[in-house]
Backbone as a printed PyTorch tensor [residue, N CA C, xyz], in Angstrom:
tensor([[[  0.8410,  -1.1780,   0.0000],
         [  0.0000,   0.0000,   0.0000],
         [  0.8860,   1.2430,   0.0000]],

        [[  0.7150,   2.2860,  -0.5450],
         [  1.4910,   3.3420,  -0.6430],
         [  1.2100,   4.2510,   0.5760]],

        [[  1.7540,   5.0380,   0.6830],
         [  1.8860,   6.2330,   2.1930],
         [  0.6220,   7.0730,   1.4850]],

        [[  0.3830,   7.7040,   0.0920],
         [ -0.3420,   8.3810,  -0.0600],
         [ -1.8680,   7.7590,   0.1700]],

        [[ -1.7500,   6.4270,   0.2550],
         [ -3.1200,   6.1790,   0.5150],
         [ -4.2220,   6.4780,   1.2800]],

        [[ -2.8580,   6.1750,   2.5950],
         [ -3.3320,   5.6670,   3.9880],
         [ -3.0890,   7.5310,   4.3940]],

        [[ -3.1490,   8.3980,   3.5110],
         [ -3.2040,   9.7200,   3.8800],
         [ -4.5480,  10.6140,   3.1170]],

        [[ -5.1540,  12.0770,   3.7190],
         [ -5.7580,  12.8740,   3.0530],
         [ -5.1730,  14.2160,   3.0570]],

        [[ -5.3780,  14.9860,   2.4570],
         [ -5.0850,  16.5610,   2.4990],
         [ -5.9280,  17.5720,   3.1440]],

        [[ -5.6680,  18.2490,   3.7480],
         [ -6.9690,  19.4480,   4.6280],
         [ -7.7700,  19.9770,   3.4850]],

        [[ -6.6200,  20.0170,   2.1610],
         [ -7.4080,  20.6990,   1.1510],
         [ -8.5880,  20.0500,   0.1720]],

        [[ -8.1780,  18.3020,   0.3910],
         [ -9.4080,  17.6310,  -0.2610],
         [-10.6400,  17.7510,   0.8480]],

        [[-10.0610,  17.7040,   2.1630],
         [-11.6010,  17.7740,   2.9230],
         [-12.1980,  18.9400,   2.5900]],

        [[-11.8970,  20.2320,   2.2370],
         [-11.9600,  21.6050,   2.4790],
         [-12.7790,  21.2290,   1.0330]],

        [[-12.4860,  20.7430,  -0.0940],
         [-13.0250,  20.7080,  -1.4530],
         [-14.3240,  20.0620,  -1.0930]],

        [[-14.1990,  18.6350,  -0.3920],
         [-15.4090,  18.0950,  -0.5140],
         [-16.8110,  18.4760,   0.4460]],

        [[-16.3110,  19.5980,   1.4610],
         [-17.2340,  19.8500,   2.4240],
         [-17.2250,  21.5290,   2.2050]],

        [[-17.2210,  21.9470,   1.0330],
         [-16.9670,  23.5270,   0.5730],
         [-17.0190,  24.5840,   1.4210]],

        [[-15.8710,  23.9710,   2.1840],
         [-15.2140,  24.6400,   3.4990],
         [-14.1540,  25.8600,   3.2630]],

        [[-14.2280,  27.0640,   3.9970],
         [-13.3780,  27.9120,   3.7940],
         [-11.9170,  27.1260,   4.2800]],

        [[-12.0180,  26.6920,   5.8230],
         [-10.7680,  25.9790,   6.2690],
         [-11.0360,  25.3980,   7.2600]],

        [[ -9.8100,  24.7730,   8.1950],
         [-10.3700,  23.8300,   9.0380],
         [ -9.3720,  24.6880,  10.2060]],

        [[ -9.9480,  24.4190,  11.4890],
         [ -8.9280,  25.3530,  12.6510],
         [ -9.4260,  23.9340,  13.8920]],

        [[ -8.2770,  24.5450,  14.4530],
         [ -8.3650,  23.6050,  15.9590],
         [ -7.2960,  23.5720,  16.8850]],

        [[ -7.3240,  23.8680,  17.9590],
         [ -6.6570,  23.9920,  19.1030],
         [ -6.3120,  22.6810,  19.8770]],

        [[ -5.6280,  22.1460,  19.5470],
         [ -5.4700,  20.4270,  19.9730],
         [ -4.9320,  20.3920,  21.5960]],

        [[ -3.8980,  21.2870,  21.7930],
         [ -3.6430,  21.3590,  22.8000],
         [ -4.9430,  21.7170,  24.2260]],

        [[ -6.0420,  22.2620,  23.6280],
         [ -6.9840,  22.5830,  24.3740],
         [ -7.8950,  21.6010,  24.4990]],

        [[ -8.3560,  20.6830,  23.5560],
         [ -8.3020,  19.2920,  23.1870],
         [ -9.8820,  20.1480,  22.4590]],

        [[ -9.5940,  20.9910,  21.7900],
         [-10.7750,  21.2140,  20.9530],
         [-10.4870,  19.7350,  19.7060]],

        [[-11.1800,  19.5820,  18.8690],
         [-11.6940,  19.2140,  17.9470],
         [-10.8630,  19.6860,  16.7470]],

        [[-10.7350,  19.0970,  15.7520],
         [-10.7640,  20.1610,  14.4730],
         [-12.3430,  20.2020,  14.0650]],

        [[-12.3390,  21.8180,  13.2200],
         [-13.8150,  22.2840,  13.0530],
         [-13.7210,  22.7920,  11.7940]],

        [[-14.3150,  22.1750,  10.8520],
         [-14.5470,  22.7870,   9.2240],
         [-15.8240,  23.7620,   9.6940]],

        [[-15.1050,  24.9330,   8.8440],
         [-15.2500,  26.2950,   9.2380],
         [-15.8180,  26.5270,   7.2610]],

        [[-16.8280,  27.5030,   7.4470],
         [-17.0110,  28.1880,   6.1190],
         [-18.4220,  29.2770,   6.4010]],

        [[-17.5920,  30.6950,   6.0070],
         [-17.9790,  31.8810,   5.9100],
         [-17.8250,  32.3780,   7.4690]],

        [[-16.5770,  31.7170,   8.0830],
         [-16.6790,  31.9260,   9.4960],
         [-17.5670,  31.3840,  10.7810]],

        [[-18.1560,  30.8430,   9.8710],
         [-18.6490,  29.7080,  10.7070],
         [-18.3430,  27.6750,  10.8310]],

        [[-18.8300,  27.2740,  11.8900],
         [-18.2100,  26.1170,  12.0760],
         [-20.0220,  25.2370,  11.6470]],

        [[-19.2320,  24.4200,  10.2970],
         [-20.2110,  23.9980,   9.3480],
         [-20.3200,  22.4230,   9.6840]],

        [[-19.2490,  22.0140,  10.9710],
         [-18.8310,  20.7010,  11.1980],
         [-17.8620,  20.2850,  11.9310]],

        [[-17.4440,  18.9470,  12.2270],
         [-16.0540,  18.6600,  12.6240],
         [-15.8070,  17.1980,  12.7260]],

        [[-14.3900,  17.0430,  12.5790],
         [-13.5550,  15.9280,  12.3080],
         [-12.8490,  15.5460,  13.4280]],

        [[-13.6240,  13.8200,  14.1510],
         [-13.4600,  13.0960,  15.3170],
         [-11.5810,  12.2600,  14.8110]],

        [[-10.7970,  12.5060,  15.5710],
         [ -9.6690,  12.0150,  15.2180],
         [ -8.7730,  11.1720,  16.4140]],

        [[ -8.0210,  10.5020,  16.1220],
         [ -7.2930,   9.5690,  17.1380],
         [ -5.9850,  10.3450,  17.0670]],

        [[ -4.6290,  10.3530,  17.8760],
         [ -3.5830,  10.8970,  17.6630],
         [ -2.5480,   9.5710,  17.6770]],

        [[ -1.8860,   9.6740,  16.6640],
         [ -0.8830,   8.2160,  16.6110],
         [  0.2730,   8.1900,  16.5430]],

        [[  0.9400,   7.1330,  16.2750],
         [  2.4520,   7.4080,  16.4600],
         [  3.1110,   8.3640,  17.7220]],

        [[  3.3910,   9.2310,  16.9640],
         [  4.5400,  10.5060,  18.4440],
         [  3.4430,  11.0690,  18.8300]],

        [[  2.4780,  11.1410,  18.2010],
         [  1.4660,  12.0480,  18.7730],
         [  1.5240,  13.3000,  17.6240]],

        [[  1.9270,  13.0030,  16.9930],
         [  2.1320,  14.3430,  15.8950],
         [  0.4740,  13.7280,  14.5200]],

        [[  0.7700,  12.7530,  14.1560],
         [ -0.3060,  12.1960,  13.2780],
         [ -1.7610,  12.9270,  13.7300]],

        [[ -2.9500,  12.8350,  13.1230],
         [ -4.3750,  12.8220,  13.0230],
         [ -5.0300,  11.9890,  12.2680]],

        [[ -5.8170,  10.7530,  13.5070],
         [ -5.9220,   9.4910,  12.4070],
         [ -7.2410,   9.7130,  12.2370]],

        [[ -8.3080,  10.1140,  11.0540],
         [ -9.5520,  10.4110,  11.0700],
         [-10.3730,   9.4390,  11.4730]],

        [[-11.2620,   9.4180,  12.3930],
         [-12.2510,   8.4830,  13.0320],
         [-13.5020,   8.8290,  12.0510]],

        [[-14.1420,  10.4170,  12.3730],
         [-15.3530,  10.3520,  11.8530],
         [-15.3590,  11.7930,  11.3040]],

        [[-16.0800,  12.1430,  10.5350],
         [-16.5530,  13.4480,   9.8900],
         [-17.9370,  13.7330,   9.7590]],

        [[-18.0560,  14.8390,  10.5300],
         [-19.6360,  15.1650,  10.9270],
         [-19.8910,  16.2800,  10.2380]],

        [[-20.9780,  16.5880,   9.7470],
         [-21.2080,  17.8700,   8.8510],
         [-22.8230,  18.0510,   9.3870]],

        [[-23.1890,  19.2180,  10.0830],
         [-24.3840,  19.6090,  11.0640],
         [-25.4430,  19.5650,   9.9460]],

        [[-26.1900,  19.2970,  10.3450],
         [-28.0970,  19.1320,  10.1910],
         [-27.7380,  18.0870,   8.4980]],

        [[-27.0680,  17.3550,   8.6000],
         [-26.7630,  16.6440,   6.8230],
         [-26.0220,  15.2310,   7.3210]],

        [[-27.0070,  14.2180,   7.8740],
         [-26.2790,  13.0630,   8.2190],
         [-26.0500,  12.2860,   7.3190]],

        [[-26.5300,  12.1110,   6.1430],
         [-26.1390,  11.8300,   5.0900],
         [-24.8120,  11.8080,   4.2970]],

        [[-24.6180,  12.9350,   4.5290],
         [-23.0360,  13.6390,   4.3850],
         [-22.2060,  13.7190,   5.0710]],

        [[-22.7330,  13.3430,   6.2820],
         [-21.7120,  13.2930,   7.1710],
         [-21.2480,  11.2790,   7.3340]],

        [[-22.1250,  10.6030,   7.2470],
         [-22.1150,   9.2400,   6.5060],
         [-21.2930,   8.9960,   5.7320]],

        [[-21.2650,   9.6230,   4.2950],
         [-20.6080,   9.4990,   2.9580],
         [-19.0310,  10.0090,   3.5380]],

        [[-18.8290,  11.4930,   3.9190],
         [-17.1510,  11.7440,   4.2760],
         [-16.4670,  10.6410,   5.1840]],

        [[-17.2400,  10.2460,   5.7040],
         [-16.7070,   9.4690,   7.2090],
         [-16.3390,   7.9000,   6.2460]],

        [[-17.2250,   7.6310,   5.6470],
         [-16.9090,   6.2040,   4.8850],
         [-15.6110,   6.9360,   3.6760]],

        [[-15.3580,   7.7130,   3.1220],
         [-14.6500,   8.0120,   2.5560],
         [-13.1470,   8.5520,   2.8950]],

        [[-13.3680,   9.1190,   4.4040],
         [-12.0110,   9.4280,   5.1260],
         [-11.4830,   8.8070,   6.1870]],

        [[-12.5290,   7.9780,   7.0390],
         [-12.3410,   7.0690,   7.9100],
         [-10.8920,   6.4790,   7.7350]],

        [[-10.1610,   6.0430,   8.9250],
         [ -8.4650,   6.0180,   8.9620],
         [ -7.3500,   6.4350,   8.1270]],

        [[ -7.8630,   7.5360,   7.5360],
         [ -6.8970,   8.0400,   6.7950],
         [ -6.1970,   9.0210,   7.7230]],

        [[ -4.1530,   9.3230,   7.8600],
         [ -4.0680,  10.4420,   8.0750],
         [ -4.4660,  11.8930,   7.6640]],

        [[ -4.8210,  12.8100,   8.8780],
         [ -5.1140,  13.9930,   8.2610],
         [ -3.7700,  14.9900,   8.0610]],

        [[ -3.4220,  15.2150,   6.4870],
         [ -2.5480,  16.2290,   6.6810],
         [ -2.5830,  17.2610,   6.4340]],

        [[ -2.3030,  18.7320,   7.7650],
         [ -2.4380,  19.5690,   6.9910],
         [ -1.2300,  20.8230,   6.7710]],

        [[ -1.5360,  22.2590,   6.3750],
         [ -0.3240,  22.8590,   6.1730],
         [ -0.2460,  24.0010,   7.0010]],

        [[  0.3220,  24.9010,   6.5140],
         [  0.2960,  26.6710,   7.2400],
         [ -0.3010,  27.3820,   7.1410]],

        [[ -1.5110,  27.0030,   6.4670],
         [ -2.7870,  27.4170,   6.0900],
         [ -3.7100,  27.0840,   7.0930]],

        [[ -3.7880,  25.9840,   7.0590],
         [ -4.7270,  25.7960,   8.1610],
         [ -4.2380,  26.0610,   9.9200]],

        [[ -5.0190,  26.8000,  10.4480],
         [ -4.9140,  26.8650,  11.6490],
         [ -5.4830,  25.7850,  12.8010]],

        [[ -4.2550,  24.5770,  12.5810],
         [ -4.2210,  23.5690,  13.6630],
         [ -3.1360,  23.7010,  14.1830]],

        [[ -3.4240,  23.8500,  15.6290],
         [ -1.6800,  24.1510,  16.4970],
         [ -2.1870,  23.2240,  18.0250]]])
C-alpha cells in the first residue's frame, strides 16, 4: 500500500465539504472544526498516533446533513489527516 493512501489533504476535505478551512486547538483538546464563511459547518473526530504528531480520522460530521456526514466518514475514515500553514491547527 502506498503512504499516499493511507493519507488525506486538509485541502481535499476543504473541497469536498466547501469549506473555507479547518482550525483547531489540539492542545486545548478542541476538535478540528470545518469552518465556512466563518462559521463552524462541522467537525472531524480524530485519534492521535504514532509521536502524537499524526491525526488518524475516526469520523466526519457535517451539522443538520447526516447523510453527508455518513458518505465523508466512509470516505475518510483512517486516513491520516494532513495539513499545512494554512490551516490553523496548532
Amino acid at each position: 500500500m502506498r503512504i499516499s493512501d493511507s493519507c488525506v489533504s486538509a485541502e481535499d476535505i476543504k473541497r469536498e465539504c466547501d469549506a473555507d478551512s479547518l482550525f483547531a486547538y489540539l492542545q486545548m483538546g478542541l476538535g478540528v472544526m470545518i469552518v465556512k464563511n466563518k462559521e463552524w459547518i462541522g467537525y472531524i473526530d480524530w485519534h492521535s498516533v504514532y509521536l502524537g504528531d499524526d491525526l488518524l480520522i475516526t469520523k466526519v460530521v457535517i451539522y443538520g446533513d447526516e447523510e453527508e456526514s455518513r458518505r465523508l466518514t466512509e470516505k475518510f475514515r483512517s486516513k491520516i489527516l494532513i495539513y499545512s500553514y494554512r490551516d490553523n491547527i496548532t
